[in-house]
gemmi code that builds the backbone of each chain (N, CA, C; Angstrom):
import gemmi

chains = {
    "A": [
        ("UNK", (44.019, -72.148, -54.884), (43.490, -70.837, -54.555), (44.555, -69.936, -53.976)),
        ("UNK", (43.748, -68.728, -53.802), (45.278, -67.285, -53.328), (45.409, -68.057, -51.458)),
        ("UNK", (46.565, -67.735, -51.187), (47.716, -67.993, -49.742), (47.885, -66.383, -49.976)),
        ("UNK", (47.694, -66.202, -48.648), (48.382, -64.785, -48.090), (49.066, -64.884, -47.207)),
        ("UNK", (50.126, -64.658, -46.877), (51.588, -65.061, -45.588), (51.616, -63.599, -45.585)),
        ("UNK", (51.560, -63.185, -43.818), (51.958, -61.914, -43.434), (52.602, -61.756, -42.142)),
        ("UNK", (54.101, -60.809, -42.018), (55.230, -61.114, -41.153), (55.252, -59.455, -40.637)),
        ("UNK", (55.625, -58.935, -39.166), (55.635, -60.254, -38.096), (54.082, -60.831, -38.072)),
        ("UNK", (53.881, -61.168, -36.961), (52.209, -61.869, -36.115), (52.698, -60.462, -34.780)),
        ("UNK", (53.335, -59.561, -34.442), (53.412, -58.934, -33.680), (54.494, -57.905, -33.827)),
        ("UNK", (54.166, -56.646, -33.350), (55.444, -55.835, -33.769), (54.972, -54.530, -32.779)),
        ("UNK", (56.138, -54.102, -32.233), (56.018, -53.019, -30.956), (57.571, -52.165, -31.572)),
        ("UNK", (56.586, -50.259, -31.824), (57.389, -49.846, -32.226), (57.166, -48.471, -31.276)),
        ("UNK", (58.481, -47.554, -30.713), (58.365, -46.277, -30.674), (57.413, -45.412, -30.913)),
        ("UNK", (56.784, -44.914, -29.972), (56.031, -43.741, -30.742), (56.465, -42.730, -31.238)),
        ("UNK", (55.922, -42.323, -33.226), (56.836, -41.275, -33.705), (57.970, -41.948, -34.721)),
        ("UNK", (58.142, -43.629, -34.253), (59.040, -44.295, -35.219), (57.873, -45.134, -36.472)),
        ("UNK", (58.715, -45.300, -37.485), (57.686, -45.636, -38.511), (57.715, -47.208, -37.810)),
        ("UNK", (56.886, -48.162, -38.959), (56.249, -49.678, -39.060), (56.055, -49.955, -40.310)),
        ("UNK", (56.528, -51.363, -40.363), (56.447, -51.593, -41.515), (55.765, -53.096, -41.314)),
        ("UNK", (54.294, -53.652, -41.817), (54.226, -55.147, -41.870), (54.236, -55.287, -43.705)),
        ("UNK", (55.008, -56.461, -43.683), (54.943, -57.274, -45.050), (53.680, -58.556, -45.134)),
        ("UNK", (53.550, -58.541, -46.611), (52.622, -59.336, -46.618), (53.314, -60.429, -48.079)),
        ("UNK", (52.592, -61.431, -48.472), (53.267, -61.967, -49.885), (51.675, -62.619, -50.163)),
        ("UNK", (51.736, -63.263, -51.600), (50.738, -63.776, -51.899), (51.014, -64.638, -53.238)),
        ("UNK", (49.814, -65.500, -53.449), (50.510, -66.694, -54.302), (49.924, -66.419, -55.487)),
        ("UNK", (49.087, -66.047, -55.739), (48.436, -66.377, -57.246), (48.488, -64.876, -58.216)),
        ("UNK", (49.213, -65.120, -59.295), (49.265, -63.820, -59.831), (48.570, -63.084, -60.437)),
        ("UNK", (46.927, -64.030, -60.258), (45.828, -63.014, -61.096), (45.597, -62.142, -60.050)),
        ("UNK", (45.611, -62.448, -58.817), (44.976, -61.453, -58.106), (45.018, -59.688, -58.483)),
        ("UNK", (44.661, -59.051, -58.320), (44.861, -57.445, -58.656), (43.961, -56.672, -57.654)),
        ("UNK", (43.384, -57.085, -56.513), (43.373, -56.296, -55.303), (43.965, -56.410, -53.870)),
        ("UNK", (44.570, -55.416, -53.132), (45.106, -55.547, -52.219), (45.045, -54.434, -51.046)),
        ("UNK", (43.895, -55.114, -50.073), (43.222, -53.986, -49.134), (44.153, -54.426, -47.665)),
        ("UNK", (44.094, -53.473, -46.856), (44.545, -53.060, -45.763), (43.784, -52.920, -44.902)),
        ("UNK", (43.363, -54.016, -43.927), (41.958, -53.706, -42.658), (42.899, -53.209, -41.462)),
        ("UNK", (42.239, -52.634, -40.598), (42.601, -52.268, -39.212), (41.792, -52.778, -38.452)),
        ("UNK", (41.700, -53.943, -37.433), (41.024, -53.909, -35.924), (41.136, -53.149, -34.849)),
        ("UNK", (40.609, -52.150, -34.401), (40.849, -51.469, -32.917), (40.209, -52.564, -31.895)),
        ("UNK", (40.611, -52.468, -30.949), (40.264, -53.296, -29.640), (38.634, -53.705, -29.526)),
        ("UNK", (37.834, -54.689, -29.624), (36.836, -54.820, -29.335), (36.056, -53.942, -30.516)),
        ("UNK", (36.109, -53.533, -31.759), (35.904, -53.209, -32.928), (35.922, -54.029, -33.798)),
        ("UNK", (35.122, -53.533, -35.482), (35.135, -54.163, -36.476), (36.421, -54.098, -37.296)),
        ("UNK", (37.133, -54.977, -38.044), (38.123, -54.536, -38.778), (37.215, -53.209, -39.780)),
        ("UNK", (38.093, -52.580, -40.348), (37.744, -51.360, -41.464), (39.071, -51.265, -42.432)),
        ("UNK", (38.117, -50.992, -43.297), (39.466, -51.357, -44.278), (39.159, -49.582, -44.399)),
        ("UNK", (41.453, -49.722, -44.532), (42.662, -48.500, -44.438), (42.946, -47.596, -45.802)),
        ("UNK", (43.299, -48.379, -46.252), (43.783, -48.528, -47.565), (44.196, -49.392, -48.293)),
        ("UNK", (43.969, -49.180, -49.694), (43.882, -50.611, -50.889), (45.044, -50.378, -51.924)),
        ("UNK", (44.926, -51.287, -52.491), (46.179, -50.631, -53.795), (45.476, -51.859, -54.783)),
        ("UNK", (45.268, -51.190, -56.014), (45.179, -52.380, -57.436), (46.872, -52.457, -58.261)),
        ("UNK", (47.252, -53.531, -58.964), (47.839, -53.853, -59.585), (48.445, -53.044, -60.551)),
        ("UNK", (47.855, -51.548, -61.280), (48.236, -51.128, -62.030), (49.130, -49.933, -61.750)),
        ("UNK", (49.142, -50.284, -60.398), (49.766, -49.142, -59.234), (51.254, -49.478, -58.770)),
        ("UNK", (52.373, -49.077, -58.266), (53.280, -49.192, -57.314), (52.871, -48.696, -56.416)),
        ("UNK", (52.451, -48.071, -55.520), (52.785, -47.768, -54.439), (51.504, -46.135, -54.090)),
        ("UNK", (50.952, -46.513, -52.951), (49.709, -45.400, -53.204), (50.226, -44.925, -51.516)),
        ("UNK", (49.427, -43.593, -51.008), (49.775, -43.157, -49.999), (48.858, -42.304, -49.009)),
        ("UNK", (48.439, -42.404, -48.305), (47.247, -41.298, -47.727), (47.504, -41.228, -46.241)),
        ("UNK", (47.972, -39.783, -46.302), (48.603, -39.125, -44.951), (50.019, -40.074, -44.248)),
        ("UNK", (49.930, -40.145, -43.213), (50.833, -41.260, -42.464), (50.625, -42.746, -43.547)),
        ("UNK", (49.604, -43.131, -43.608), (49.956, -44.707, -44.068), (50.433, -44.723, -45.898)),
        ("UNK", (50.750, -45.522, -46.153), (51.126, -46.265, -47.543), (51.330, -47.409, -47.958)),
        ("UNK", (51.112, -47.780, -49.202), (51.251, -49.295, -49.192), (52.308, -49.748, -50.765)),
        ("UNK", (52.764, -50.290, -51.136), (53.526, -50.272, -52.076), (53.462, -52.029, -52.382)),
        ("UNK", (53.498, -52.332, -53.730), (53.259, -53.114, -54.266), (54.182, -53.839, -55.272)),
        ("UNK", (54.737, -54.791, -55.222), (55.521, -55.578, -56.131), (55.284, -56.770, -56.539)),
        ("UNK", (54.568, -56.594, -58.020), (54.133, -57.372, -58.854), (54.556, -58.763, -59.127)),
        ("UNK", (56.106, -58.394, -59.628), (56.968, -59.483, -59.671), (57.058, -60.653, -58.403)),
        ("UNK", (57.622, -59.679, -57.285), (57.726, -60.779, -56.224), (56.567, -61.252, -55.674)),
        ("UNK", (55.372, -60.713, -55.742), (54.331, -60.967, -55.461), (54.421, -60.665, -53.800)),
        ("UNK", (54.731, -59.560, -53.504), (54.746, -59.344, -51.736), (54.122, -57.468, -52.160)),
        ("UNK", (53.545, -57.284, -51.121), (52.984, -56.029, -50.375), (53.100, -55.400, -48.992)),
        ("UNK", (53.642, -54.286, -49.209), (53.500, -53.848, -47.583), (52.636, -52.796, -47.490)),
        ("UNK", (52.516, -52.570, -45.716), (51.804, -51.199, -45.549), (53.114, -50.672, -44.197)),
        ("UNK", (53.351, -49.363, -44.810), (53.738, -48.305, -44.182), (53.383, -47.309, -43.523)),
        ("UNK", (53.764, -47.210, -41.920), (52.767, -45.971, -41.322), (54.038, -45.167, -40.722)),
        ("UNK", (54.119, -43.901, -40.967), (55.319, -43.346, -40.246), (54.555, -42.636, -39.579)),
        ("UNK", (55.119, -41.725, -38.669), (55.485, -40.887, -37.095), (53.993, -41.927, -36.258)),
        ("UNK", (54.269, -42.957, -35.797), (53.281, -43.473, -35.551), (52.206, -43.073, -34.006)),
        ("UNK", (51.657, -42.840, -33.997), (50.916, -42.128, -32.672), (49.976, -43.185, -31.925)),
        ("UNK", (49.805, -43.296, -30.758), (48.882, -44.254, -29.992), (47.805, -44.801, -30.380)),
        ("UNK", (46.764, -43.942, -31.290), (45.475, -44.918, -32.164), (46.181, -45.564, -33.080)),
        ("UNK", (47.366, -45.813, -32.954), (47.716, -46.686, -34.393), (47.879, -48.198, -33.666)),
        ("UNK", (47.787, -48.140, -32.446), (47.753, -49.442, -31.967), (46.614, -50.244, -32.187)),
        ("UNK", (46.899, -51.621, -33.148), (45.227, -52.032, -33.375), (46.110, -53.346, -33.649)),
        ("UNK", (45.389, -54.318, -34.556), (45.669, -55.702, -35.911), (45.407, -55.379, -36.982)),
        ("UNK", (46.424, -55.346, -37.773), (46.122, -54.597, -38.860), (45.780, -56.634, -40.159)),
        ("UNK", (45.585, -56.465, -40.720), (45.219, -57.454, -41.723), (45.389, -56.888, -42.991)),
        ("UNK", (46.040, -58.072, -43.865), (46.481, -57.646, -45.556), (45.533, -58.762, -46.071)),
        ("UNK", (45.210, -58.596, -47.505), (44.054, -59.452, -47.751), (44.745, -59.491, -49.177)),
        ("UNK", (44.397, -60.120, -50.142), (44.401, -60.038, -51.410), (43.022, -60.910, -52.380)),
        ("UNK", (42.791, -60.226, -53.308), (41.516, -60.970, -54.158), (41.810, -61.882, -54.212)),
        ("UNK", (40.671, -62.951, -54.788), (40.637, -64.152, -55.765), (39.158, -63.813, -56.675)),
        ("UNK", (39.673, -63.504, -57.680), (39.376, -63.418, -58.876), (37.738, -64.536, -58.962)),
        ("UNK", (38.515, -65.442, -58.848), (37.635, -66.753, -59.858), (36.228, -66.865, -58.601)),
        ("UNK", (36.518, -66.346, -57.816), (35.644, -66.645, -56.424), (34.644, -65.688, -55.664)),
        ("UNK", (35.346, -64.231, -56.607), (34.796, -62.969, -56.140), (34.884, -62.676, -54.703)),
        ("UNK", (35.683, -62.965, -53.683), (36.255, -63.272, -52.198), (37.542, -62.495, -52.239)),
        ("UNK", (37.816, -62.265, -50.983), (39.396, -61.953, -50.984), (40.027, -62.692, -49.808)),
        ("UNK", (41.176, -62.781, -49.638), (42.327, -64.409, -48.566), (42.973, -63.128, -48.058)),
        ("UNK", (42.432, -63.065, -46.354), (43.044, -62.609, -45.683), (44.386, -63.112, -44.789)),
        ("UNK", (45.540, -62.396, -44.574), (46.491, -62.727, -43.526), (46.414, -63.198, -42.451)),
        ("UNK", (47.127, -63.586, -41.435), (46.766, -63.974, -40.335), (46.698, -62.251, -39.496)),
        ("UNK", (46.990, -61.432, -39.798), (47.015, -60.276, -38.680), (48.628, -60.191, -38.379)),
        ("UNK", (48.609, -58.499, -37.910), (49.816, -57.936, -37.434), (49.183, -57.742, -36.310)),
        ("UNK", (49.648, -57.907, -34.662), (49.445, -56.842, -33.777), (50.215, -55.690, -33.536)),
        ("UNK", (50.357, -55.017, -33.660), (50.678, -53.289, -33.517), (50.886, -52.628, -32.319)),
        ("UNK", (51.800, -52.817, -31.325), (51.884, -51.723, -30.244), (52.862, -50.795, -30.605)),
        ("UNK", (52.245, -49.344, -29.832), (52.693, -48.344, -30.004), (53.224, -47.899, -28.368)),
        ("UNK", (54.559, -47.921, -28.146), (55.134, -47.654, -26.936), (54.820, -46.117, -26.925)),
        ("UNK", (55.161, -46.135, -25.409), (55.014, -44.524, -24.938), (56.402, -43.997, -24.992)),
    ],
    "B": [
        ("UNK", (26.140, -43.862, -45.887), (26.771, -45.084, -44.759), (26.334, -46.541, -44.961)),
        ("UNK", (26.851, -47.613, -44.821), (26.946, -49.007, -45.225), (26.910, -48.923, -43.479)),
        ("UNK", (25.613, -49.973, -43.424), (25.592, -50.445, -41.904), (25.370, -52.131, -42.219)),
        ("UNK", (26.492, -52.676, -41.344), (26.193, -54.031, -41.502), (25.641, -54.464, -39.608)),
        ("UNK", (24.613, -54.915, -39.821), (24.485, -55.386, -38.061), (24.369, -56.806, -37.825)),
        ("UNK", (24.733, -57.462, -36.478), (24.865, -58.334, -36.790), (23.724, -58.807, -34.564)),
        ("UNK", (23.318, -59.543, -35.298), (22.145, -60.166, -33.801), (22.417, -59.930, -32.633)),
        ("UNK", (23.667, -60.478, -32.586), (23.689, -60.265, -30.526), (25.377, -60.151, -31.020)),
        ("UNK", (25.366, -59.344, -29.523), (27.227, -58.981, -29.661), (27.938, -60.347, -28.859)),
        ("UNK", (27.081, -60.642, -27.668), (27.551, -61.584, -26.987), (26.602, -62.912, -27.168)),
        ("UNK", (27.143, -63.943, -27.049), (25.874, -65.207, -26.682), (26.376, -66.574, -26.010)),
        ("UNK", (25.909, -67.163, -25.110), (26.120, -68.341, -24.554), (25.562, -69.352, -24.708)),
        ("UNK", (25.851, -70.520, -25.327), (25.367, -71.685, -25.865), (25.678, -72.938, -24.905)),
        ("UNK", (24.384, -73.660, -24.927), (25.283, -75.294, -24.139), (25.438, -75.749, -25.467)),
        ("UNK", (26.399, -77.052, -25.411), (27.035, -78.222, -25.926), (25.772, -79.047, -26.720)),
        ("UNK", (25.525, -79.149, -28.197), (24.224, -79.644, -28.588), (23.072, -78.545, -29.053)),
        ("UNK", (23.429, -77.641, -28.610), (22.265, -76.587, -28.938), (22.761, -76.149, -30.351)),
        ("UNK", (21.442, -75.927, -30.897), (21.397, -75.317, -32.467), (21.207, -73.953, -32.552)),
        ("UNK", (22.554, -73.331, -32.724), (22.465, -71.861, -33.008), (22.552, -70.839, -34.162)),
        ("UNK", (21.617, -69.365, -34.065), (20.933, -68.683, -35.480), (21.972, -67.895, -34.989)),
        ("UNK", (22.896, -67.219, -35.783), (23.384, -65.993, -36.100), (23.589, -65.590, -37.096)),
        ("UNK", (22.496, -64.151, -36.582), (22.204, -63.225, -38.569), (22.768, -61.956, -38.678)),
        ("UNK", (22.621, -61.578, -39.707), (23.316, -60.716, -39.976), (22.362, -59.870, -41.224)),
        ("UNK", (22.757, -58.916, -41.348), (21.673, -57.817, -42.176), (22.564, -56.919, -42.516)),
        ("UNK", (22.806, -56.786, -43.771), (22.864, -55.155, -44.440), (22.515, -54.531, -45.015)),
        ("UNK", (22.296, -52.997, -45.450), (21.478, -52.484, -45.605), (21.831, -51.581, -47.002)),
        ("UNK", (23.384, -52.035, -47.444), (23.236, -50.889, -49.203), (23.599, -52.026, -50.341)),
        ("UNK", (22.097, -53.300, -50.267), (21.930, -53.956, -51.133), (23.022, -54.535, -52.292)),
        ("UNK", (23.918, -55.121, -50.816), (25.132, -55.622, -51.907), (25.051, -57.126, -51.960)),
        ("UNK", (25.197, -57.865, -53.248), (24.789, -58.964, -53.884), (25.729, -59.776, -52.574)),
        ("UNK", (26.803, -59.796, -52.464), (27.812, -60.439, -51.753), (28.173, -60.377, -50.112)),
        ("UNK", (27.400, -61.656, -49.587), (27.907, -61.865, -47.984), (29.083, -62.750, -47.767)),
        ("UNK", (29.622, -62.912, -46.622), (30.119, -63.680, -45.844), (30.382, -64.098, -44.123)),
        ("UNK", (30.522, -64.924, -44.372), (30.237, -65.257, -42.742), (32.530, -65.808, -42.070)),
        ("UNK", (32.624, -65.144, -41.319), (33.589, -65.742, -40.670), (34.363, -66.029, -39.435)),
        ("UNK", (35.029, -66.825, -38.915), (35.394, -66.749, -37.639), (36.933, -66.468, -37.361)),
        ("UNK", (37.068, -65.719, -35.921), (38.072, -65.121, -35.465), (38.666, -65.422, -34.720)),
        ("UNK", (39.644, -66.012, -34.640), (40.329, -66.518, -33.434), (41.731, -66.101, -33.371)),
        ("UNK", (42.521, -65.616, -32.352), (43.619, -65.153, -31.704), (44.570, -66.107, -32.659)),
        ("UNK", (45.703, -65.203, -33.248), (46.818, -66.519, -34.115), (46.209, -66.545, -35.895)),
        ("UNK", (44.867, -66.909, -35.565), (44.446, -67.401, -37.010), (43.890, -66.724, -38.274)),
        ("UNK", (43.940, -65.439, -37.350), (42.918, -64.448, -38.507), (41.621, -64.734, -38.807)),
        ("UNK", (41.443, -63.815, -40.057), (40.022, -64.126, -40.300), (39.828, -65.154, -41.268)),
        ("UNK", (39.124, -66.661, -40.750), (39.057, -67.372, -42.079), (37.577, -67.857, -42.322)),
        ("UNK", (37.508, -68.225, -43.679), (36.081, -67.966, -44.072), (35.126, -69.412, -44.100)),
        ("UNK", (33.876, -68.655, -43.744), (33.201, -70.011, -43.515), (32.294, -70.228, -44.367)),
        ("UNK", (31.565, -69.258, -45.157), (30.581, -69.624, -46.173), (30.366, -68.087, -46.545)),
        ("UNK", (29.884, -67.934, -47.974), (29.741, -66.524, -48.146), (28.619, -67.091, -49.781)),
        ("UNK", (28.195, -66.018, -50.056), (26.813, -66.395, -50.665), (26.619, -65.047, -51.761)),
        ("UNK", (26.698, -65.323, -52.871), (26.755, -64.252, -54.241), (25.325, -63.546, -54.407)),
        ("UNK", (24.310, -64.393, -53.837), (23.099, -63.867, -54.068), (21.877, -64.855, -53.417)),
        ("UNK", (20.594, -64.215, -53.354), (19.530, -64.809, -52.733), (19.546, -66.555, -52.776)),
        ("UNK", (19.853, -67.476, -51.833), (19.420, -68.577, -52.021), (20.861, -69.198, -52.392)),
        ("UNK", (21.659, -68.547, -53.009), (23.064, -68.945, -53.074), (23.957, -69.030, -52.348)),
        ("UNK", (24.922, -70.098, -52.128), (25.763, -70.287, -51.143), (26.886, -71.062, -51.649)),
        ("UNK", (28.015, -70.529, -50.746), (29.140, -71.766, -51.469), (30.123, -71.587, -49.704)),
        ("UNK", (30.630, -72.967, -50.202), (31.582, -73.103, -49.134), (33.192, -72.463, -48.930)),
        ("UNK", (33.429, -72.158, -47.645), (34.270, -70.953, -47.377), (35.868, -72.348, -47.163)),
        ("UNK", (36.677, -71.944, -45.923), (38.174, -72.512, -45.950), (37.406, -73.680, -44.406)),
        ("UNK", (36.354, -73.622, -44.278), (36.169, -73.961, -42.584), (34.591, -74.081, -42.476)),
        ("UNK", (33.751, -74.261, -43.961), (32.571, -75.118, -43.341), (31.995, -76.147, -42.504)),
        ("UNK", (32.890, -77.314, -41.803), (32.342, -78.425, -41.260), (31.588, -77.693, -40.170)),
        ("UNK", (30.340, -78.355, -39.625), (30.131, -78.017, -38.379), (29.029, -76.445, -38.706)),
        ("UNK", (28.626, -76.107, -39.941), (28.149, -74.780, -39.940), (27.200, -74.667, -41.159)),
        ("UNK", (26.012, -74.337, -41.182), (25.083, -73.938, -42.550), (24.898, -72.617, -42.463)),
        ("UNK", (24.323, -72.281, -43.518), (24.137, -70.998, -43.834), (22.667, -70.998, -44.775)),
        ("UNK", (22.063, -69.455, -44.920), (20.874, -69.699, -45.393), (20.725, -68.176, -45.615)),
        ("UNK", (19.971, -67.827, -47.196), (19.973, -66.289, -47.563), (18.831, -66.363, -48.267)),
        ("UNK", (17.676, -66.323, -47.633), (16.270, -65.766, -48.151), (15.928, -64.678, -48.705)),
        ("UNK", (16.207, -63.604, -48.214), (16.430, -62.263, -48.660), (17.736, -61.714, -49.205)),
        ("UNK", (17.506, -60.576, -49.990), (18.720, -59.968, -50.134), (19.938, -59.579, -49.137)),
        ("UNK", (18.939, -58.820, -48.257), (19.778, -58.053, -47.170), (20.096, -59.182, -45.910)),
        ("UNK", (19.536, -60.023, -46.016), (19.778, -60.826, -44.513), (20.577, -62.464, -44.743)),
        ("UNK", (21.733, -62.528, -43.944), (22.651, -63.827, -44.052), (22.292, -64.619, -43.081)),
        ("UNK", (22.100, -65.564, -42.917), (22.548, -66.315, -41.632), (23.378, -67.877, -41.300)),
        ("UNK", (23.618, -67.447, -40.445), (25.025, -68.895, -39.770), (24.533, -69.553, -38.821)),
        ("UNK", (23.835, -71.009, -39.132), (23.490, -71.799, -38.087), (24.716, -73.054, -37.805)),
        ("UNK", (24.730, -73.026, -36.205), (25.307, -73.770, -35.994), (24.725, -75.236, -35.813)),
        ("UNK", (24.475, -76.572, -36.246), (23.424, -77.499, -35.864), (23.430, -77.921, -34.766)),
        ("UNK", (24.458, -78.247, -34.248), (25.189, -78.613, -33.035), (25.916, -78.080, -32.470)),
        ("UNK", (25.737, -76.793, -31.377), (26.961, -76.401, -30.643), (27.977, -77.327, -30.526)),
        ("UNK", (29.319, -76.821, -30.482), (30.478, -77.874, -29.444), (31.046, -76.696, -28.886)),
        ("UNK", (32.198, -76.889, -28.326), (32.852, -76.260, -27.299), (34.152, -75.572, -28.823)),
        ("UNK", (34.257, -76.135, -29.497), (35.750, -76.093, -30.439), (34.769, -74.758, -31.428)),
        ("UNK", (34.031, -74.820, -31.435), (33.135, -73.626, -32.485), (32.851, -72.023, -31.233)),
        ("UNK", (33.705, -72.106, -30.191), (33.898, -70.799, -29.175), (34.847, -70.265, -29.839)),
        ("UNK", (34.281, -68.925, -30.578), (34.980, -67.954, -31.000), (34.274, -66.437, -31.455)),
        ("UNK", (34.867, -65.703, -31.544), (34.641, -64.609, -32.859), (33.779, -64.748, -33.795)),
        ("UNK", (32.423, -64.319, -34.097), (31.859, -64.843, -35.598), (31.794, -63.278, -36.269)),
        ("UNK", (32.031, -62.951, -37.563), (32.188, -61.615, -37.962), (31.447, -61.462, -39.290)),
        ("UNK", (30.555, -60.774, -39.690), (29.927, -61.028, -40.939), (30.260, -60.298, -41.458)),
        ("UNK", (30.109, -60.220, -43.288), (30.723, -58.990, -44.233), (29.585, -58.982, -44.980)),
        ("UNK", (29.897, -57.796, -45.909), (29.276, -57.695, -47.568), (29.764, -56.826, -48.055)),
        ("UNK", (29.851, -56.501, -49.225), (30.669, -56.119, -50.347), (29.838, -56.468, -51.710)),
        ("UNK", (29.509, -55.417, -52.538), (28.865, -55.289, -53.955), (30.101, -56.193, -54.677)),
        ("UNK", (29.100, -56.957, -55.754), (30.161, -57.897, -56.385), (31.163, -57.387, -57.394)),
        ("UNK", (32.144, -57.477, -57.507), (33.132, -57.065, -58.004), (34.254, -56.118, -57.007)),
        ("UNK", (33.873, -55.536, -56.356), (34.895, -54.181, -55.937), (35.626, -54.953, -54.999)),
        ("UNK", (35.175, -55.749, -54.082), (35.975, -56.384, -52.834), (36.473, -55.887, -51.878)),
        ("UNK", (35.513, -54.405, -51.732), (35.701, -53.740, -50.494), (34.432, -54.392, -49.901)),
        ("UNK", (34.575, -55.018, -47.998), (34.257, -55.687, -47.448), (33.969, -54.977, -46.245)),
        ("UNK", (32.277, -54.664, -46.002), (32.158, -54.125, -44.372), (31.994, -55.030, -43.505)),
        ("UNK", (32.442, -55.159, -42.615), (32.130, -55.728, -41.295), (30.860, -55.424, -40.855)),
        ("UNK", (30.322, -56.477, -39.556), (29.465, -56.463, -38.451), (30.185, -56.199, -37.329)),
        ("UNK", (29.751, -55.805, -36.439), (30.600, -56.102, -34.912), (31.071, -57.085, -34.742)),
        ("UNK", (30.324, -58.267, -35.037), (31.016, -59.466, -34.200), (29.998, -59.952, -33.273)),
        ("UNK", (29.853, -61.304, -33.350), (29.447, -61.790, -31.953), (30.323, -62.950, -31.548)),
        ("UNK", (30.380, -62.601, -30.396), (31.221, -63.282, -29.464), (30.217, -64.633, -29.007)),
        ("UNK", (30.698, -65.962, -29.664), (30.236, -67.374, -29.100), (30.971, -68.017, -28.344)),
        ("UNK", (30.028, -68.280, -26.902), (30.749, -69.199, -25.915), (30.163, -70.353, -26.081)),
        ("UNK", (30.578, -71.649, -26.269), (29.976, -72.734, -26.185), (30.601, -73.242, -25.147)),
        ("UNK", (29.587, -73.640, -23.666), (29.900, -74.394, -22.644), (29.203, -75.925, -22.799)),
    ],
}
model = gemmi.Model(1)
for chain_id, residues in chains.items():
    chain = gemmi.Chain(chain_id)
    for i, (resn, *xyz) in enumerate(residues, 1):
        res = gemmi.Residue()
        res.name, res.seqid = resn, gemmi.SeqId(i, " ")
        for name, pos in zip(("N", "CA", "C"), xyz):
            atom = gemmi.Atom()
            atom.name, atom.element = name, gemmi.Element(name[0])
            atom.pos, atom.b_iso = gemmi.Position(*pos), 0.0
            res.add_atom(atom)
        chain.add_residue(res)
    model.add_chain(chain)
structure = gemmi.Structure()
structure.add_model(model)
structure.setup_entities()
């Protein structure tokens, strides 16, 4: 079945400086790839997604970009501002299962 | 709006006790799941169910049933509290195919 590996497990950036978490994944049928956010004592909500037939999609501050070949995904958030502090989670489908294999989580601080 | 709710936000269990946590949503999507949250591990899955009466096993069934009478309503019994099943429980659904996934709040299980 799909493995999702996602790097760091923690990351503290500048406020105003971008972030970047990576994600990778194993199985190459997959063709969805969503982006959840946890805020503190909240539900995750998913951010933004990207399908397979895509490189790289973008909405406002965040983005996510996609490489087929290597089978890795990131999400990108530049000028980053204080609600961006949350756990963010990368997920990818499985097809055969109708499910999707989430990451272990990024935590996200946003310094002052 | 997609409202997923989920029984109690908080709950305290002794050691041996058999516990119901349900879950309900409400824009008639074929596809639940049930999962738990723990600090480090992400979200991993414990049982999720394609349709009425259907069920299949998630990455972390031991220790957990599940049961879907209705469309709209999931539930996660525990048979036997233990102390090692204190965590995060988070429910989803998602119409089959798309694999966009709403959350519940969460309920928070203490097993003493």
């Amino acid at each position: 079945g799909e493995n999702v590996e996602q790097h760091p497990s923690t990351l503290s950036v500048q406020e105003g400086d971008s972030a970047v978490i990576k994600c990778t994944y194993s199985d190459s049928a997959s063709n969805y790839f969503p982006w959840y956010k946890q805020e503190l004592g909240k539900r995750p909500q998913l951010i933004i997604d990207i399908r397979s037939n895509v490189g790289e999609k973008k909405d406002q501050r965040i983005a996510v970009t996609l490489n087929k070949t290597a089978k890795h995904f990131s999400l990108h958030i530049t000028e980053t501002q204080p609600e961006d502090s949350a756990v963010y989670f990368c997920a990818a489908n499985e097809n055969r299962d109708d499910k999707i294999i989430f990451g272990k989580g990024t935590r996200l601080h946003i310094l002052p | 709006d997609v409202k997923v709710t989920q029984s109690s936000r908080y709950l305290v269990k002794r050691t041996g006790e058999k516990v119901f946590l349900e879950c309900v949503q409400d824009m008639d999507h074929e596809n639940m799941f049930w999962y738990r949250q723990d600090p480090g591990l992400g979200l991993r899955l414990i049982y999720f169910s394609y349709d009425v009466k259907m069920k299949e096993k998630g990455d972390i069934p031991e220790g957990y049933s599940v049961s879907r009478e209705k469309k709209e309503r999931f539930s996660l019994i525990l048979e036997s509290a233990s102390t090692n099943q204190t965590s995060m429980y988070l429910c989803a659904s998602m119409t089959s195919g798309s694999y966009e996934q709403y959350f519940g709040p969460g309920t928070r299980l203490t097993v003493t």
